[in-house]
C-alpha positions in Angstrom: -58.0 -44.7 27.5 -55.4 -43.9 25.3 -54.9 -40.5 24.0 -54.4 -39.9 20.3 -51.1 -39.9 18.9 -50.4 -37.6 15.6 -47.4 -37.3 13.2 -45.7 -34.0 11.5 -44.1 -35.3 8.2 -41.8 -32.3 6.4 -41.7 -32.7 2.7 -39.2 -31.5 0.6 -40.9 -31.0 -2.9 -38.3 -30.5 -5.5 -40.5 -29.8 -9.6 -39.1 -28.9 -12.9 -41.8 -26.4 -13.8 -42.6 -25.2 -17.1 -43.4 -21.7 -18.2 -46.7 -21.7 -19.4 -47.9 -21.2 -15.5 -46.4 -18.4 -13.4 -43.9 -20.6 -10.6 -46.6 -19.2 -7.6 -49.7 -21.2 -9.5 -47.3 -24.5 -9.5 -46.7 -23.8 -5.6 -50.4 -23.4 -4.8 -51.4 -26.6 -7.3 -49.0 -28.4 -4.8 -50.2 -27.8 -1.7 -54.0 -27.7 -2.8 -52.9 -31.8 -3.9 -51.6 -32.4 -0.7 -55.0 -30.7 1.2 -57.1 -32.9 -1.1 -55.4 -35.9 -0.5 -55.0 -35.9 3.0 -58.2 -33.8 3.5 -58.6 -34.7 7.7 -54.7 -33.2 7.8 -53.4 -29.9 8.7 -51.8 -29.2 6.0 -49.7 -26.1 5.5 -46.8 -24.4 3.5 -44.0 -23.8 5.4 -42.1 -21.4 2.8 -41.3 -22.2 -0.9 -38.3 -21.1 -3.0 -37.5 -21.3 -6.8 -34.8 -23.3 -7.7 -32.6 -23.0 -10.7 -31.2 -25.5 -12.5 -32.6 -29.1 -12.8 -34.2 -30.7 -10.2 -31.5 -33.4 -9.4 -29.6 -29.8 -8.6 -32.7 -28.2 -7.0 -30.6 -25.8 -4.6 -32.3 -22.7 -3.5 -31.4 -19.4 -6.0 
């Protein structure tokens, strides 16, 4: 029988945000779209930062 293979995939999300929402709700919107659309996955956030700049520069501050 073969035994079940998985995958870890590491995403680098890089957002101009806007300031109508605080930079923690944009975070949490992300990850709650990942958990939706891969709803049998594990999915978890690894760390987050806020970037300044635009997001071709997205560098951590």
């Amino acid at each position: 029988m073969k035994m079940p293979t998985s995958v870890i995939v590491t995403l680098r999300i890089c957002v101009e945000i806007d300031d109508e929402y605080l930079a923690s709700d944009h975070i949490e919107n992300i990850v709650e779209v990942a958990q939706r659309t891969f709803p049998v996955a594990n999915v978890e956030m690894l760390g987050s930062d806020i970037a300044g700049g635009t997001e071709r520069d997205c560098e951590p501050v």
